[in-house]
C-alpha positions as CSV (number, residue, x, y, z in Angstrom):
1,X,0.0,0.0,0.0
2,X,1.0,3.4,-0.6
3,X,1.8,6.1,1.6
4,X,2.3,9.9,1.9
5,X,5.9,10.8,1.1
6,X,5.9,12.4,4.8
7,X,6.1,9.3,6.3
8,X,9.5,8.6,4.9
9,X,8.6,5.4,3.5
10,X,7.7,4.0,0.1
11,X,5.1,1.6,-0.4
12,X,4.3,-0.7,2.5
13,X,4.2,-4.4,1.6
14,X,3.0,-6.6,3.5
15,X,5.1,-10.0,3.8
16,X,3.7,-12.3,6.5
17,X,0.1,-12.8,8.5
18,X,0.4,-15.3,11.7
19,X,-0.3,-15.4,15.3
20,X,-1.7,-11.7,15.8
21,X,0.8,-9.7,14.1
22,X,1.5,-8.6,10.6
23,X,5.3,-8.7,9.4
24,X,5.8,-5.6,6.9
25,X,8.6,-4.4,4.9
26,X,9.4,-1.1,3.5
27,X,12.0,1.6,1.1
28,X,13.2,4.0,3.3
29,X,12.3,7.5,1.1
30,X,14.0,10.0,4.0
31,X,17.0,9.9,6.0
32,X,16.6,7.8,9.7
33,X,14.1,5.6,10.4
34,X,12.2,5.0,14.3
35,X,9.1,3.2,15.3
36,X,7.5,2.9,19.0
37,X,5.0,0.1,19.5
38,X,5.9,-2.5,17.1
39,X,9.3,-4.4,17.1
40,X,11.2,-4.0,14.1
41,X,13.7,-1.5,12.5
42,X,16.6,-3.8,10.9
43,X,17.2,-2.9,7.5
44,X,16.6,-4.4,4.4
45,X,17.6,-4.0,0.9
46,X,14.9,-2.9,-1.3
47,X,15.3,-2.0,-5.0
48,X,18.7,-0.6,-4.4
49,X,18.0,1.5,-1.4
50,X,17.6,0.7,2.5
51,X,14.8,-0.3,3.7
52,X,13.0,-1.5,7.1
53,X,10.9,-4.7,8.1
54,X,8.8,-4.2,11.5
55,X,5.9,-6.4,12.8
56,X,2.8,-5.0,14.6
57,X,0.5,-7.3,16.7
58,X,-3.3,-6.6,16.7
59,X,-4.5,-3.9,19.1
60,X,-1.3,-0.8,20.0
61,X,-1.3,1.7,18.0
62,X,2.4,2.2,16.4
63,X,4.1,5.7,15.5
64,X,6.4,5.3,12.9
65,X,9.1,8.2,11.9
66,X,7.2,10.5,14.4
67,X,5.0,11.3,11.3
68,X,2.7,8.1,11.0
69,X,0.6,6.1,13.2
70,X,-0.3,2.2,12.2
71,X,-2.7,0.1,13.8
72,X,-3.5,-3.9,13.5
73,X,-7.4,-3.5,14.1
74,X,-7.8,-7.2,12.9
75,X,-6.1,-10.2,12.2
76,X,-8.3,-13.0,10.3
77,X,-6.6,-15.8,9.1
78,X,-4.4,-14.7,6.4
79,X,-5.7,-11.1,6.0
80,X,-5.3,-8.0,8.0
81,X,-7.0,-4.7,8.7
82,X,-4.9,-1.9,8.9
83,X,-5.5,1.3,9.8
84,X,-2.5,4.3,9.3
85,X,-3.2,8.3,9.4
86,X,-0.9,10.9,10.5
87,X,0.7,11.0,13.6
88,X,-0.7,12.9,16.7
C-alpha cells in the first residue's frame, strides 16, 4: 500500500500474516528511520536503497518516523485490517 511521502517510506508491503501480528517491509524514502509500539527496524535491501521490516501485533497503536501512526485493528486468518493516518 502506498503512503504519503511524509512518512518517509515507500510503499508498504506486507510479507507475513500469523499469530496476531503482521510482518511488513518497506523503502526508506527519507533519512533515519524510528518506530515505537511495534518491534522491528533492521534494515533491508529494497530496490537498491535501504529499507525497514517491522511487525505489529493486533490492538497498539504504532508511530512510525514521528509522522505516521499504524494500527493492526484485525487479524483473520491470512488477511489483516490496517488502519495508518498521520501522527498525533
Amino acid at each position: 500500500m502506498s503512503v504519503p511521502v511524509a512518512y518517509g517510506l515507500g510503499p508498504i508491503r506486507v510479507t507475513a500474516i500469523a499469530g496476531g501480528k503482521v510482518d511488513m517491509v518497506a523503502r526508506l524514502t527519507g533519512s533515519g528511520y524510528s518506530v515505537s509500539g511495534c518491534s522491528g527496524g533492521g534494515s533491508v535491501s529494497s530496490e537498491g536503497g535501504g529499507g525497514v521490516t517491522f511487525s505489529c501485533e493486533e490492538g497498539p497503536t504504532a508511530t512510525i518516523n514521528n509522522a505516521m501512526s499504524l494500527k493492526v485493528v484485525d487479524v483473520l486468518d491470512a488477511a489483516a485490517v490496517l488502519h495508518i493516518e498521520p501522527a498525533g
